[in-house]
Backbone as CSV, one residue per row, in Angstrom:
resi,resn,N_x,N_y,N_z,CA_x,CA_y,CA_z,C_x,C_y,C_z
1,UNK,-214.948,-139.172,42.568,-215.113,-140.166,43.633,-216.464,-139.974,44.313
2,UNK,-216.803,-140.800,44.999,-218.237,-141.109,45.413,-218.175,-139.953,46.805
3,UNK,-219.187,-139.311,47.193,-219.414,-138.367,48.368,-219.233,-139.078,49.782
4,UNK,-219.001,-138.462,50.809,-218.437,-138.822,51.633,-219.999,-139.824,52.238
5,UNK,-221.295,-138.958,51.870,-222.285,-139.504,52.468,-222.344,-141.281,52.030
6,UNK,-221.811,-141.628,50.683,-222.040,-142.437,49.829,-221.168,-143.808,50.660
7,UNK,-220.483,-143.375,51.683,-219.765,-144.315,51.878,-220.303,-145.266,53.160
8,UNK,-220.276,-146.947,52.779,-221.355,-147.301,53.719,-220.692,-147.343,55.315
9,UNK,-221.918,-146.985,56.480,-221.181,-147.331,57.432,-221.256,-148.814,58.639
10,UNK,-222.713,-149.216,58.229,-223.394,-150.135,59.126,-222.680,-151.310,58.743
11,UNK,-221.662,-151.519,58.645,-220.671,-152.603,58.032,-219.444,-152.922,59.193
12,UNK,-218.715,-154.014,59.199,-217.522,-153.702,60.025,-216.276,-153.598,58.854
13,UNK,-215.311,-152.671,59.874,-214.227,-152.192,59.352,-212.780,-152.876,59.787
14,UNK,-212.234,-152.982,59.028,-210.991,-153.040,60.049,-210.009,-152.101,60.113
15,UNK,-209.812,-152.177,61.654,-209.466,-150.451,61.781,-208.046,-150.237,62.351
16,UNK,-207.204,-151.811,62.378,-205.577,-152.138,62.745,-205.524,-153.588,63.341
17,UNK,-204.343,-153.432,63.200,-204.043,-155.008,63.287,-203.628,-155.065,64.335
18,UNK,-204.081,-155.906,65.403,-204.107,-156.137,66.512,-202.331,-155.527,67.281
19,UNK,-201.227,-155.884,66.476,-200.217,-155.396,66.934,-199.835,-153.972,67.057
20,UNK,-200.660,-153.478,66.089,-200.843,-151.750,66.166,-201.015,-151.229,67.298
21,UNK,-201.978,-151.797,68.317,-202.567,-151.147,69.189,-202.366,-151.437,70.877
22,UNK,-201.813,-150.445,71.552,-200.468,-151.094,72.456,-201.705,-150.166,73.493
23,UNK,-201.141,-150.558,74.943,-201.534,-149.897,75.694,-201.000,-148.568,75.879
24,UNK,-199.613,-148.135,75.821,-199.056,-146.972,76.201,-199.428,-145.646,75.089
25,UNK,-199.510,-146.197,73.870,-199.120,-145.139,72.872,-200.349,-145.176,71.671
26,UNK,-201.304,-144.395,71.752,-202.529,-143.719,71.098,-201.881,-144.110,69.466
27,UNK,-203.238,-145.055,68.719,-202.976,-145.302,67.588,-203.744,-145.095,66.867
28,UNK,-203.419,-143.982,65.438,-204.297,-143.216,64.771,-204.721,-143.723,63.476
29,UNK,-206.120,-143.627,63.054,-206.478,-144.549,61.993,-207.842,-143.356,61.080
30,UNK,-207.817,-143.332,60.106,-209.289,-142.943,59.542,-210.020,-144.042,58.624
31,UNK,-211.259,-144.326,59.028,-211.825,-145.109,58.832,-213.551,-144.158,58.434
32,UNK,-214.015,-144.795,57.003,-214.963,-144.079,56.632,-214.781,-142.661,57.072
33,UNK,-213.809,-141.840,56.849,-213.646,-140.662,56.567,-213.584,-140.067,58.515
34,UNK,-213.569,-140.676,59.167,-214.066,-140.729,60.618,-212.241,-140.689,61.454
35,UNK,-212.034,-139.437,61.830,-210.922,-139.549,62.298,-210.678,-140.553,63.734
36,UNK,-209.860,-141.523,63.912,-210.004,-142.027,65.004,-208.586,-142.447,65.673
37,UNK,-209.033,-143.115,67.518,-207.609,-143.071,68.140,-208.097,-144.333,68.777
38,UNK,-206.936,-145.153,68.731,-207.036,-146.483,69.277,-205.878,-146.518,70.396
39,UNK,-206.642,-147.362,71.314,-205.357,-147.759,72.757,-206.029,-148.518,73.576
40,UNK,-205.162,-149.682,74.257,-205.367,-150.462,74.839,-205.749,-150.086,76.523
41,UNK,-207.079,-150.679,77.175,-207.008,-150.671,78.595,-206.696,-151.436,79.358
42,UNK,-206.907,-151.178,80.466,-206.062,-152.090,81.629,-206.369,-153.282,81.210
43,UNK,-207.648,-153.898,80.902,-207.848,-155.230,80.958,-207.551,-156.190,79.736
44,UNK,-206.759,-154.728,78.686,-206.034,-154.920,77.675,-207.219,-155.277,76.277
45,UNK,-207.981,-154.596,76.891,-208.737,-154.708,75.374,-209.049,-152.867,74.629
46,UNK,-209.218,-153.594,73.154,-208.510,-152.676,72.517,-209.956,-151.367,73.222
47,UNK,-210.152,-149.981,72.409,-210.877,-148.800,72.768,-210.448,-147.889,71.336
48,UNK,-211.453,-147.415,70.694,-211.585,-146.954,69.743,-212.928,-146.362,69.616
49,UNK,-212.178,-144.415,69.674,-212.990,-143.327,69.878,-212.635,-142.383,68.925
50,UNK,-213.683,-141.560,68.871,-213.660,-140.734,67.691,-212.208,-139.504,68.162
51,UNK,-211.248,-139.323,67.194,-209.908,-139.128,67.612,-210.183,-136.807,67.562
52,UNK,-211.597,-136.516,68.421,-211.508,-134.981,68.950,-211.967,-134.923,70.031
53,UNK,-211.376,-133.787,71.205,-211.622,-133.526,72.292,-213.311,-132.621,72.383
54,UNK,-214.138,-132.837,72.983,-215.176,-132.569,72.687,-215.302,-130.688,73.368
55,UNK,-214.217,-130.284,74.039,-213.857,-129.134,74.369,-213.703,-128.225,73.135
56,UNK,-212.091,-128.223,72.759,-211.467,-127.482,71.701,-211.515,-128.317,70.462
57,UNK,-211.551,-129.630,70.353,-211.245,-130.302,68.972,-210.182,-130.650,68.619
58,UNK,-209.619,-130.242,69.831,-207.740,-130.854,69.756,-208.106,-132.502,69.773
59,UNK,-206.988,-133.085,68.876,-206.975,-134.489,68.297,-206.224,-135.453,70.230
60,UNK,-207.510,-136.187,70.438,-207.004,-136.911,71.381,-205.470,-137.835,71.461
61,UNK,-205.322,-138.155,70.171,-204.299,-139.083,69.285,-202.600,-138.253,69.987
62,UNK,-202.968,-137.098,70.309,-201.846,-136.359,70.767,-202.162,-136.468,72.478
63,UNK,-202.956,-136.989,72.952,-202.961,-136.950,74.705,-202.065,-137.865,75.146
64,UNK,-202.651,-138.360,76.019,-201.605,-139.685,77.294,-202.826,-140.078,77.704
65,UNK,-202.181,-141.974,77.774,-203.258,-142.593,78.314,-202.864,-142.941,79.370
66,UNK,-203.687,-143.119,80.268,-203.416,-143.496,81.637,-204.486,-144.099,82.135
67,UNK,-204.603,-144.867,83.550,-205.275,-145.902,84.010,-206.368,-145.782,84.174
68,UNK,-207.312,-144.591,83.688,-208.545,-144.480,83.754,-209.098,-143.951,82.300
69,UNK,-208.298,-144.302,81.462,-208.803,-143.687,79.787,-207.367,-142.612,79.146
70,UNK,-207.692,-141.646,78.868,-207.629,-141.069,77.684,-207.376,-139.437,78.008
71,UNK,-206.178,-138.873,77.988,-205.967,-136.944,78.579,-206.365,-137.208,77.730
72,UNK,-207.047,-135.673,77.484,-206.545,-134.551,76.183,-205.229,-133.408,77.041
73,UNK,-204.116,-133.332,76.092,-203.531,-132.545,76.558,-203.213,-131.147,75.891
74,UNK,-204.281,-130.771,75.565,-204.716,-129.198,75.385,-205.195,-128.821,76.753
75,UNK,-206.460,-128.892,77.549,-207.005,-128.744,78.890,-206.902,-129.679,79.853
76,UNK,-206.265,-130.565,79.729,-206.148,-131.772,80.724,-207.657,-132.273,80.700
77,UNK,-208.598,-132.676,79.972,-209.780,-133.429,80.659,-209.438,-134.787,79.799
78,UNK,-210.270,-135.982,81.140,-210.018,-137.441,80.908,-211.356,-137.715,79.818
79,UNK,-210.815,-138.940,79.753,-212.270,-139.267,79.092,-212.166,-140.880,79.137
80,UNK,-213.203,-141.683,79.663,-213.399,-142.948,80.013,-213.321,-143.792,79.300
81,UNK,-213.107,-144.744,78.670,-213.123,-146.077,77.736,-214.238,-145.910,77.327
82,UNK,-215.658,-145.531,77.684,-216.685,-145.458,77.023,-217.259,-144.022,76.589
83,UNK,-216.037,-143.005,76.750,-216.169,-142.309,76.225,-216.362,-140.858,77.280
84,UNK,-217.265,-141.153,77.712,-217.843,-140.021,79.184,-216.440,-138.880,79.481
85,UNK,-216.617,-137.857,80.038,-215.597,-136.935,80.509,-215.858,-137.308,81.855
86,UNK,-214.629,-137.548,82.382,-214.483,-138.212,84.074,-213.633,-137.109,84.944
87,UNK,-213.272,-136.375,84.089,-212.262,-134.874,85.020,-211.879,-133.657,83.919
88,UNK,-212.165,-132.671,84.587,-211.996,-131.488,84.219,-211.096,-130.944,84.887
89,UNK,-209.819,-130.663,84.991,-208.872,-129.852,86.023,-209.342,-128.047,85.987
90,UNK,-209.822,-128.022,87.045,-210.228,-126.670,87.318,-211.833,-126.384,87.660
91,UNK,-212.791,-127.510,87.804,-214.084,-127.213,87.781,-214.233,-128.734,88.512
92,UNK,-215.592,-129.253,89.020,-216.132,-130.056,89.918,-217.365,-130.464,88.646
93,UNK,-218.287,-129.551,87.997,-219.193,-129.866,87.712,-218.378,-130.465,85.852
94,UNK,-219.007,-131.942,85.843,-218.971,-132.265,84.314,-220.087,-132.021,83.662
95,UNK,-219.907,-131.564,82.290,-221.634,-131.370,81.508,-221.761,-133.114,80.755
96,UNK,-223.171,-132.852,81.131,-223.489,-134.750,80.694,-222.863,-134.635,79.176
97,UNK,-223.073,-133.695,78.439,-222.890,-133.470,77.215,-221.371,-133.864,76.756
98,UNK,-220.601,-133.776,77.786,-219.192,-133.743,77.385,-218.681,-135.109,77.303
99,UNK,-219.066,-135.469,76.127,-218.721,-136.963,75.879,-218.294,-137.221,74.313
100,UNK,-217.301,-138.200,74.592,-216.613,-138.249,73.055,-217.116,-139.795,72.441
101,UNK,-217.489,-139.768,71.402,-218.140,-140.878,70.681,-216.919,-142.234,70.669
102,UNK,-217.671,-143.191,70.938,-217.285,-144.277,71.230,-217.932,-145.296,70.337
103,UNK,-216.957,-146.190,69.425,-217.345,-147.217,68.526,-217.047,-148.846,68.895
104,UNK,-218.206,-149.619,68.444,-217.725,-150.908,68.506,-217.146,-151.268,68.190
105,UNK,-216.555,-152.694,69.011,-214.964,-152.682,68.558,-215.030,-154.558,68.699
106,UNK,-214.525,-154.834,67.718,-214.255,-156.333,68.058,-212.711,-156.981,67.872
107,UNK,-212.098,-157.792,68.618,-210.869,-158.184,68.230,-210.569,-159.726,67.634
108,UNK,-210.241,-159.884,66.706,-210.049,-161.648,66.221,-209.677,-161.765,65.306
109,UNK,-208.869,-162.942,65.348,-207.784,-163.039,64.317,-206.979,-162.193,63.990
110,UNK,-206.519,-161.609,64.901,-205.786,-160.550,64.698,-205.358,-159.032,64.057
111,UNK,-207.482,-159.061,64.507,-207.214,-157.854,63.757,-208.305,-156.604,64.537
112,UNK,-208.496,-155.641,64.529,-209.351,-155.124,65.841,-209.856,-154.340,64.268
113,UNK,-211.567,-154.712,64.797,-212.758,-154.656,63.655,-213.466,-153.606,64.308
114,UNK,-214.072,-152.208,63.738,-214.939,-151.138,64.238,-216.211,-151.175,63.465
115,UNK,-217.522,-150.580,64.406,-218.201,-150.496,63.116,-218.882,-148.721,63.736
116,UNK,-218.530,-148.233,62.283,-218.472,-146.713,62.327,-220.375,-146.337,61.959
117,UNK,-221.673,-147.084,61.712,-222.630,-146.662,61.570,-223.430,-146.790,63.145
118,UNK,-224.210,-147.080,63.163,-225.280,-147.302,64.096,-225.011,-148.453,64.836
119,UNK,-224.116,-148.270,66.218,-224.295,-149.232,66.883,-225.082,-150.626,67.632
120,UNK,-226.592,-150.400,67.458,-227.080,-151.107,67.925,-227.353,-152.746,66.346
121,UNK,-227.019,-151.923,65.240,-226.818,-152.953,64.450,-225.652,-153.848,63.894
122,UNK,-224.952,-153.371,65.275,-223.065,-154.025,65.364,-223.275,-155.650,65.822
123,UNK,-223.512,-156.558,64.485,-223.060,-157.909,64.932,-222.447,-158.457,64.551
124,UNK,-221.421,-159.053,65.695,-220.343,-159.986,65.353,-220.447,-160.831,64.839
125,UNK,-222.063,-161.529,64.535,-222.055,-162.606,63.567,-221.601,-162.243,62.143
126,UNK,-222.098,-161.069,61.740,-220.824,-160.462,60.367,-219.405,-160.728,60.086
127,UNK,-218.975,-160.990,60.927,-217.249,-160.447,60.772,-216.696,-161.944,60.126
128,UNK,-216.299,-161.566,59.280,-215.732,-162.978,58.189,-214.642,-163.667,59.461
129,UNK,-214.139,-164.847,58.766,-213.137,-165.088,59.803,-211.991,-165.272,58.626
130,UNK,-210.753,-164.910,59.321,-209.409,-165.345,58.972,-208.601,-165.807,59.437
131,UNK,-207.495,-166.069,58.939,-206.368,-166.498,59.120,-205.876,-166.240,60.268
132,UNK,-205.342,-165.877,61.463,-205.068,-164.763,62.015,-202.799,-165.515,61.869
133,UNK,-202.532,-164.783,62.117,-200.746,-164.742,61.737,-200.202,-165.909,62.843
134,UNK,-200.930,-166.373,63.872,-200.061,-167.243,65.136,-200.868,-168.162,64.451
135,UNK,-201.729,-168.367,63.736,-202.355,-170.012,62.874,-201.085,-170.945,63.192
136,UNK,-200.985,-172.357,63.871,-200.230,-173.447,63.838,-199.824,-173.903,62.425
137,UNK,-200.801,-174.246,61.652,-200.817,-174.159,60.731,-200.099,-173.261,58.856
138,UNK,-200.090,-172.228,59.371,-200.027,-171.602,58.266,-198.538,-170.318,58.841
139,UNK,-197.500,-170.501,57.706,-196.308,-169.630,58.090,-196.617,-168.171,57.360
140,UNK,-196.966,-166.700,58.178,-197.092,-165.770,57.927,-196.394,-164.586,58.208
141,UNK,-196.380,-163.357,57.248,-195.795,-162.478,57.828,-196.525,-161.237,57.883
142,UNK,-196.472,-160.065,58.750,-197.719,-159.137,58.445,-196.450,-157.839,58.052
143,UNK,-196.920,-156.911,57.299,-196.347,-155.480,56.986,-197.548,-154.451,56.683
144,UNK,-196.880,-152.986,56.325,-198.119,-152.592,56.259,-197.564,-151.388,55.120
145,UNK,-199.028,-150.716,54.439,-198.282,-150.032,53.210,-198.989,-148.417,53.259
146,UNK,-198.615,-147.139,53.345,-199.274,-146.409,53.166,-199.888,-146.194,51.339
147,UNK,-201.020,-145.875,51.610,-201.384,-144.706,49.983,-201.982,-143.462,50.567
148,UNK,-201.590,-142.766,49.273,-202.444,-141.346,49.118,-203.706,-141.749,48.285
149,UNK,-204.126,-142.320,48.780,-205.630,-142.685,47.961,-206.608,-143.170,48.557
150,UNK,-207.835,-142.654,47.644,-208.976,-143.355,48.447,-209.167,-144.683,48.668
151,UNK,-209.444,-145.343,49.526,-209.263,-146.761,50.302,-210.337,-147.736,49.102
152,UNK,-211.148,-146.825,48.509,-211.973,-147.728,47.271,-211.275,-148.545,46.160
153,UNK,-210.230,-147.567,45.632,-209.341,-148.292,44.464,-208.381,-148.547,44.854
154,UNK,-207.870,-149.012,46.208,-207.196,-150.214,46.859,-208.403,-151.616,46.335
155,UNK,-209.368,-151.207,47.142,-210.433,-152.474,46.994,-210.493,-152.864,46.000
156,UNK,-210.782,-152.033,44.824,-210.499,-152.509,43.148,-209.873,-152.946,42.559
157,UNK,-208.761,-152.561,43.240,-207.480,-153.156,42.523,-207.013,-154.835,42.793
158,UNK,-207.571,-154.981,44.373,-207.248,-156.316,44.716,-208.324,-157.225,44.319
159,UNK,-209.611,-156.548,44.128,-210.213,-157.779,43.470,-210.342,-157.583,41.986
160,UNK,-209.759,-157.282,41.147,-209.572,-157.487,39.779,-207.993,-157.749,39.779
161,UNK,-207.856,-159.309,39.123,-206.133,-159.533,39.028,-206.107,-159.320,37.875
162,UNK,-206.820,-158.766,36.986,-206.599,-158.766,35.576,-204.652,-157.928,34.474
163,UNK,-204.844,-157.236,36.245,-203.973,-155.982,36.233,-202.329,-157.237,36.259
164,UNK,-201.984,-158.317,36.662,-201.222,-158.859,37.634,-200.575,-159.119,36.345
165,UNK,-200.424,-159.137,34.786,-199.396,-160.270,33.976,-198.834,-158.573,33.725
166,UNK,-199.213,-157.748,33.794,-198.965,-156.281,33.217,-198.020,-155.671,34.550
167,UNK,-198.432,-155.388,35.889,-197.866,-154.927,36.583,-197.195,-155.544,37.734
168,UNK,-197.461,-156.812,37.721,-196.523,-157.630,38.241,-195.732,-158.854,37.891
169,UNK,-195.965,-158.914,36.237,-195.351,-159.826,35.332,-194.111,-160.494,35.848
170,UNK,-192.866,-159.402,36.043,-191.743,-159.799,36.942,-191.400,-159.790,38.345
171,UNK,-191.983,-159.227,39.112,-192.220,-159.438,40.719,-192.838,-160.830,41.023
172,UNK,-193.801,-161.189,40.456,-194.850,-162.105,40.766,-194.608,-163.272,39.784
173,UNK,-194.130,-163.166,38.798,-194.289,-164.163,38.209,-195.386,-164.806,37.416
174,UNK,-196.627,-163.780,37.523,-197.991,-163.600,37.383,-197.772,-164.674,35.259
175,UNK,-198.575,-165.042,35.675,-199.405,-166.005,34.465,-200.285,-165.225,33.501
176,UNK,-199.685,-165.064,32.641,-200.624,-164.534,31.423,-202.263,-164.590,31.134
177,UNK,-202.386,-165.728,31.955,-203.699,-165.976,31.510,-204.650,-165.026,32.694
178,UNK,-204.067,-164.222,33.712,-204.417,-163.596,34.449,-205.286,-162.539,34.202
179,UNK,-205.290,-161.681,32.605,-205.668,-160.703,31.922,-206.597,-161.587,31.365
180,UNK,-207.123,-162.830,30.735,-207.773,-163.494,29.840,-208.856,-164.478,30.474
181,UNK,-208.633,-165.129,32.194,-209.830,-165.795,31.799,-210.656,-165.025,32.938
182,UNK,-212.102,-164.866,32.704,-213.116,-164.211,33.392,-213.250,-164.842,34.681
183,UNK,-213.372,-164.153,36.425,-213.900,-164.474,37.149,-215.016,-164.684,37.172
184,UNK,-215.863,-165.438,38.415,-216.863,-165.834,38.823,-217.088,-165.148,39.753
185,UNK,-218.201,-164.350,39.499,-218.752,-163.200,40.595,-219.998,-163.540,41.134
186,UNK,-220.189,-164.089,41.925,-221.468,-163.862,42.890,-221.949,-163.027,43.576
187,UNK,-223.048,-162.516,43.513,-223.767,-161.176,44.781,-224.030,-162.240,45.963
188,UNK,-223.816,-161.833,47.190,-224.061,-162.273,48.414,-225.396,-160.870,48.597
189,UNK,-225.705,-161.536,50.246,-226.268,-161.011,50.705,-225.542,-159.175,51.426
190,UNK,-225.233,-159.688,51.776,-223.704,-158.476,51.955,-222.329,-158.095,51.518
191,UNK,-222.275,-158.494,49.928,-221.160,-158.569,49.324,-220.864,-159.267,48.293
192,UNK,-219.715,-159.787,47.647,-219.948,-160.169,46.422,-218.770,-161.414,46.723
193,UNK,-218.787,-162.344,45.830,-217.566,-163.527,46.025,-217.012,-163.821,44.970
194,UNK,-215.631,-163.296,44.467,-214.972,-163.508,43.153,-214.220,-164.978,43.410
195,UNK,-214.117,-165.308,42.639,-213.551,-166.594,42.165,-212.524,-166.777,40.965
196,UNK,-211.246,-167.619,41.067,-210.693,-167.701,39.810,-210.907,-168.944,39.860
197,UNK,-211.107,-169.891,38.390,-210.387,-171.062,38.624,-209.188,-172.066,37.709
198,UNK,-208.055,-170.816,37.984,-206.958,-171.160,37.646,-205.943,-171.387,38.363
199,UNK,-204.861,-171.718,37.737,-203.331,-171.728,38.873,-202.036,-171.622,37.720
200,UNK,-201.615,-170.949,37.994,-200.560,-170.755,36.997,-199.273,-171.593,37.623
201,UNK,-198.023,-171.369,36.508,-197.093,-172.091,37.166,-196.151,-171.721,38.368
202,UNK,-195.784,-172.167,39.366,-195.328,-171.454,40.376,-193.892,-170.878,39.801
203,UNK,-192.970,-169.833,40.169,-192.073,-169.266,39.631,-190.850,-170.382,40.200
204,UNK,-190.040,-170.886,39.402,-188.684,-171.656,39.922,-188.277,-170.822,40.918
205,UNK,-187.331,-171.768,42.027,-186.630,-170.903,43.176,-185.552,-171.567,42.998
């Protein structure tokens, strides 16, 4: 598999689906290899920080959130929506230093988007648009699936259906011709655009 350096970051991610991420209860995600903790603030927008206490390294993902950010509950210190250490129980003086990394974060369509490289090249004009699940339009359902695998040959797998008359022949109903006729691949500027242009027969109900 490709090195951890290899993996891009100046991109947006998506880093949970908007229902994941509640105000009360710290929601844990790794994204580009980047351990992280998501939770909602007062004004109910989402917050997504790098998921270690900049003290001991105890995983924030295990603190309590409360109305000004983020315990760690190894030493009790807060830490602000933007990251900053705002209390130390037992000392007056904070070190400027004591600050936990803080990522951009965008929410839409229902889905809360991070981008784990260099913030100042975080634009929302990037972020594709979708579907989002309350569409008037369109009847949806969302679930979610763990793997033990690297998040790359997920990506592979969904954009090559070649796999679909073989391993989902009877689930899916998948069309033979799924293995046989060649997509249409375009390079974008930031990505690539597969294309089929087939339709198989829908499965009787």
């Amino acid at each position: 598999m490709p090195s951890v350096a290899e993996i891009p970051v100046d991109c947006w991610f998506v880093a949970a689906s908007s229902r994941d991420v509640v105000a009360s209860q710290p929601f844990v995600m790794t994204v580009a290899d980047i351990p992280l903790v998501m939770y909602r603030n007062n004004a109910g927008t989402p917050v997504v920080m790098e998921d270690r206490c900049v003290h001991r390294l105890a995983p924030l993902s295990l603190g309590r959130i409360e109305a000004k950010g983020i315990r760690c509950m190894y030493h009790g210190l807060l830490f602000a929506d933007d990251g900053t250490c705002r209390e130390i129980p037992g000392q007056d003086r904070i070190p400027a230093k004591a600050r936990v990394r803080v990522f951009p974060v965008v929410e839409r369509d229902g889905w809360i988007w991070m981008w784990p490289g260099d913030p100042e090249m975080a634009d929302e004009a990037l972020l594709p648009r979708t579907i989002a699940a309350n569409h008037p339009d369109w009847l949806s359902a969302q679930n979610s699936l763990d793997y033990e695998a690297n998040f790359r040959l997920l990506v592979d797998n969904l954009l090559d259906f070649s796999h679909l008359p073989f391993v989902h022949g009877q689930s899916f109903k998948a069309d033979p011709k799924g293995a046989t006729v060649r997509p249409s691949v375009k390079r974008q500027s930031r990505g690539l655009r597969i294309e089929r242009c087939w339709c198989g027969r829908p499965p009787s109900i």
